[in-house]
C-alpha positions as protocol buffer text, in pm:
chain_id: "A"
residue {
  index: 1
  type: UNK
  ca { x: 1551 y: -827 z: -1222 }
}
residue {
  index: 2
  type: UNK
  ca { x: 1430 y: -1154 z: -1445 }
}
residue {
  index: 3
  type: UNK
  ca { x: 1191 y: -924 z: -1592 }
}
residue {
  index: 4
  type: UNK
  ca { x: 1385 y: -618 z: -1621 }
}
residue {
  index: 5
  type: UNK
  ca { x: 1139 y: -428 z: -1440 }
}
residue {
  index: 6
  type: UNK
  ca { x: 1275 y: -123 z: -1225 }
}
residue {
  index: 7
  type: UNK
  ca { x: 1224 y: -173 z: -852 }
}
residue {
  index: 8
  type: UNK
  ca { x: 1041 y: 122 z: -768 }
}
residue {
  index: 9
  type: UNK
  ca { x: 743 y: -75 z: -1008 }
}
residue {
  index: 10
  type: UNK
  ca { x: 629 y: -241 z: -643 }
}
residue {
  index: 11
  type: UNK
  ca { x: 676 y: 28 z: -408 }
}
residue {
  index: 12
  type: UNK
  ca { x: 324 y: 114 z: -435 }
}
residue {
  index: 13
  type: UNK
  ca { x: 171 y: -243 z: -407 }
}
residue {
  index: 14
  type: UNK
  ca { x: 481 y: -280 z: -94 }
}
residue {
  index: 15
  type: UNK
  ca { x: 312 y: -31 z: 63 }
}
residue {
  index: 16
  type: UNK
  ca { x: -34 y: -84 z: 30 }
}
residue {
  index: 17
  type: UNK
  ca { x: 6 y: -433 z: 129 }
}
residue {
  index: 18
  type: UNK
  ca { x: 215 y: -300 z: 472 }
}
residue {
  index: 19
  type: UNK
  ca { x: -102 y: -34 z: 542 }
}
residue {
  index: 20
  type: UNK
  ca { x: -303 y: -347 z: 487 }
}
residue {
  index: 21
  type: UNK
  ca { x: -149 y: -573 z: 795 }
}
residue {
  index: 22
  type: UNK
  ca { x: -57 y: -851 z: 486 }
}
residue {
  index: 23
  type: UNK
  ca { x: 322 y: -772 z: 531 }
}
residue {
  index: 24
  type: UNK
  ca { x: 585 y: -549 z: 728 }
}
residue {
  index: 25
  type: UNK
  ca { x: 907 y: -436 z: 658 }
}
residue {
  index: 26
  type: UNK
  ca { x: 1219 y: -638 z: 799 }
}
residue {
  index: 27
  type: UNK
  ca { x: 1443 y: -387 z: 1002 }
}
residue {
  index: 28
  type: UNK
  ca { x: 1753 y: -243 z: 830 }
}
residue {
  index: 29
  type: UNK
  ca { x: 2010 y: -438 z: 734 }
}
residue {
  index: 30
  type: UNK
  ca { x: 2429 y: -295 z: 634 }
}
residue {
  index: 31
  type: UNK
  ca { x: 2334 y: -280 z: 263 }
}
residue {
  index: 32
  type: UNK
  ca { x: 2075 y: -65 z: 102 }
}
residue {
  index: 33
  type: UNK
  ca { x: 1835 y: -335 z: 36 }
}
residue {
  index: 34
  type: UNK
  ca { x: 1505 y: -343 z: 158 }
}
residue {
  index: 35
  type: UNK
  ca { x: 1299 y: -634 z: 279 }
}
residue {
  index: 36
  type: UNK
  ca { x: 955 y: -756 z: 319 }
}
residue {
  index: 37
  type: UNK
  ca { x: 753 y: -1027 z: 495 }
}
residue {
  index: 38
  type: UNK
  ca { x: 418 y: -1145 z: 489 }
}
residue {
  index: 39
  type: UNK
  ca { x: 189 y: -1161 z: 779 }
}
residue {
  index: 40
  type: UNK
  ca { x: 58 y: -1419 z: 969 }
}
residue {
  index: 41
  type: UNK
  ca { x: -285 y: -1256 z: 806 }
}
residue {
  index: 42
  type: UNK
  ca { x: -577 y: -1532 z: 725 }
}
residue {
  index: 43
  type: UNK
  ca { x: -593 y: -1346 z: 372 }
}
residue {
  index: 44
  type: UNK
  ca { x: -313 y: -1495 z: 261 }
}
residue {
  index: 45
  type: UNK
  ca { x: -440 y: -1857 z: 187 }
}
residue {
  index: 46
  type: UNK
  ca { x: -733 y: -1716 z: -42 }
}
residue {
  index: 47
  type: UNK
  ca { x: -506 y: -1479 z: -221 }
}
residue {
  index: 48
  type: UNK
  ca { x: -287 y: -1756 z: -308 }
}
residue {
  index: 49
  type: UNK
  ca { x: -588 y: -1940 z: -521 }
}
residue {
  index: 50
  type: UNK
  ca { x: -685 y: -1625 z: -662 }
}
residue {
  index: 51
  type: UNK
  ca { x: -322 y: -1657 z: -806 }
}
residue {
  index: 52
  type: UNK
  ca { x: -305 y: -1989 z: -910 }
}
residue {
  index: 53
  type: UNK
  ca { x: -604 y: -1925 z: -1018 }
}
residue {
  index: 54
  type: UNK
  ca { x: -459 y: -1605 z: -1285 }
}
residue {
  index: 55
  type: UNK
  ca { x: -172 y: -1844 z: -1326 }
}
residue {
  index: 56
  type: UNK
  ca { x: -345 y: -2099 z: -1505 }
}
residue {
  index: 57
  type: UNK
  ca { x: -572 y: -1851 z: -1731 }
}
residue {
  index: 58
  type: UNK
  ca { x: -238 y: -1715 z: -1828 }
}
residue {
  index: 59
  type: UNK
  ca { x: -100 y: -2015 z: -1916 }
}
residue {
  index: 60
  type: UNK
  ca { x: -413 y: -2103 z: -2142 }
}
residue {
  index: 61
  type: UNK
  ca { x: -404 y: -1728 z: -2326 }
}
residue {
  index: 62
  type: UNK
  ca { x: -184 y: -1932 z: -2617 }
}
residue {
  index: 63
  type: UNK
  ca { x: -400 y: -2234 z: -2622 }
}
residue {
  index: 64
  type: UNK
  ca { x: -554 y: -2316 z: -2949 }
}
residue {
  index: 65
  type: UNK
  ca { x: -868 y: -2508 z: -2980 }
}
């Protein structure tokens, strides 16, 4: 919503990562949210530097030298 980026934007990625084993979808709750976990999945600690990683080379696309 910070972005102003329609929801249905990570319903593809949601669902590959759920085929995947790297998350699952939390049972139903009264509203018409819809929930996601991650895994327990080994994967996840190497993703995470793979996104710092993007984080930082986005961070130094404005540098000047």
């Amino acid at each position: 919503m910070s972005h102003r980026v329609p929801g249905s934007v990570f319903y593809p990625p949601l669902r590959s990562l759920v085929e995947l084993g790297l998350a699952r979808r939390m049972p139903p709750r009264s509203d018409r949210r819809v929930f996601y976990t991650i895994t327990g999945a080994r994967a996840w600690a190497p993703l995470r530097h793979v996104v710092d990683m993007l984080q930082v080379e986005d961070s130094d696309e404005g540098a000047v030298a």
